[in-house]
C-alpha positions as CSV (number, residue, x, y, z in Angstrom):
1,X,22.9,18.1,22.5
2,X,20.2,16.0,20.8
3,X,19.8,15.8,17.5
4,X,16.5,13.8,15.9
5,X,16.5,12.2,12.4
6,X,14.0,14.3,10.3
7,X,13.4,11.7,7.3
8,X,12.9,14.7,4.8
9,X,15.5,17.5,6.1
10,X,18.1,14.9,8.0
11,X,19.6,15.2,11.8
12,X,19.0,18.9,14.0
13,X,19.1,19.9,17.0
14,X,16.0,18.8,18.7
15,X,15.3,22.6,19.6
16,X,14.3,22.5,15.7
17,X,11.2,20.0,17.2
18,X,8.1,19.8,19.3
19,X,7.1,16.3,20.9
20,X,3.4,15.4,20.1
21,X,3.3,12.2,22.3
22,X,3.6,8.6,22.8
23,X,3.4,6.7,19.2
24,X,-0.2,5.9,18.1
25,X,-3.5,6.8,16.6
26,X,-5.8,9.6,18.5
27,X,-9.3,7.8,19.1
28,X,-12.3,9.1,17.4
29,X,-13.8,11.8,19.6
30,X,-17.5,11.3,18.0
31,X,-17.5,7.6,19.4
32,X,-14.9,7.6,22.3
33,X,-16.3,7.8,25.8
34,X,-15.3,10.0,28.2
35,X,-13.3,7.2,30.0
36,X,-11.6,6.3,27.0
37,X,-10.8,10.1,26.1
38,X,-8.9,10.8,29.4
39,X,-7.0,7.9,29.6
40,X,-5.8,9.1,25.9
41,X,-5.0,12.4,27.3
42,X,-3.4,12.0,30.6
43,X,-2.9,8.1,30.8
44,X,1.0,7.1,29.4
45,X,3.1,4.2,30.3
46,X,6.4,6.3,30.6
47,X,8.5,3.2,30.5
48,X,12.4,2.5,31.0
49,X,13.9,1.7,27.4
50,X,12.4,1.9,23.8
51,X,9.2,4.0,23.4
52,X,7.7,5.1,19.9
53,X,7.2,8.9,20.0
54,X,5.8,11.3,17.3
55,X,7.5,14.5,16.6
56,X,6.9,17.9,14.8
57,X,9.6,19.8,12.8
58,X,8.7,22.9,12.8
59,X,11.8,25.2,12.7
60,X,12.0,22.9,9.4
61,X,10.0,20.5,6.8
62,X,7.1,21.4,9.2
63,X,6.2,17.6,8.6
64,X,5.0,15.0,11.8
65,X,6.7,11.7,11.7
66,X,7.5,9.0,14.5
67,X,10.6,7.8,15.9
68,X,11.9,5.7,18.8
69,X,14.2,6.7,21.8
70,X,15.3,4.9,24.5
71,X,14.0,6.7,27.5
72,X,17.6,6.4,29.5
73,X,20.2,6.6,27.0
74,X,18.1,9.1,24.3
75,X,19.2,6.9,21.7
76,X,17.6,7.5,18.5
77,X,16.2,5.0,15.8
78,X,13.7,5.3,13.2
79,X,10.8,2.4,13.2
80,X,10.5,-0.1,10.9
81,X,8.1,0.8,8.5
82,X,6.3,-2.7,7.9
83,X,5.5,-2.5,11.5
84,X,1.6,-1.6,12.4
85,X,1.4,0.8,15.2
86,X,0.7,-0.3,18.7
87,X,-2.6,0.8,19.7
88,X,-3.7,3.7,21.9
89,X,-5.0,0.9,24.6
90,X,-1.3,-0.2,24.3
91,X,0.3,3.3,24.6
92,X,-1.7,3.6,28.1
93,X,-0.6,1.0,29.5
94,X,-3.6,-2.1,28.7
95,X,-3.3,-4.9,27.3
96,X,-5.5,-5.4,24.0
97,X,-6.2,-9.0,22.5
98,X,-4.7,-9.8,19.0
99,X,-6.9,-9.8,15.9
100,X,-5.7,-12.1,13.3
101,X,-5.2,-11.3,9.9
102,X,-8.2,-12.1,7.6
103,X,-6.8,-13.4,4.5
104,X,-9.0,-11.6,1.0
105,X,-11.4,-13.6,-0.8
């Protein structure tokens, strides 16, 4: 049995759950093109080891939150918060340049 880490209710059985997808933010639909929107919806990099997933608890809290498994082992651990999320370029698979940090005025 699997059982995921709610942060608000604690660990249940991931029956309690409903995966959403592969960690990341959803493009804008206004400005996306139609390109970018499929390779949202049906592009993912299914890789062998850590992946950041988002998950729903709703036999529970009925809150979404993100965690990481290890695709092989289904080893559980929660992100580190100080982290920015990886991209949705990232999630399917490109490569996306680094911006630097612009330091305030």
């Amino acid at each position: 049995m699997i059982q995921l880490p709610c942060p608000w209710c604690g660990p249940r059985n991931v029956s309690e759950f409903r995966y959403t997808g592969e960690g990341g933010s959803r493009p804008d639909p206004e400005t996306t093109t139609p390109h970018e929107w499929r390779r949202y919806l049906y592009m993912h990099r299914n890789p062998l080891g850590w992946t950041k997933e988002n998950w729903y608890h709703g036999s529970g809290c009925r809150r979404f939150f993100s965690l990481e498994r290890h695709t092989d082992t289904h080893e559980i651990r929660m992100p580190d918060p100080h982290v920015e999320e990886a991209s949705t370029s990232e999630n399917a698979g490109e490569s996306s340049m680094s911006q630097e940090a612009v330091e305030p005025r």
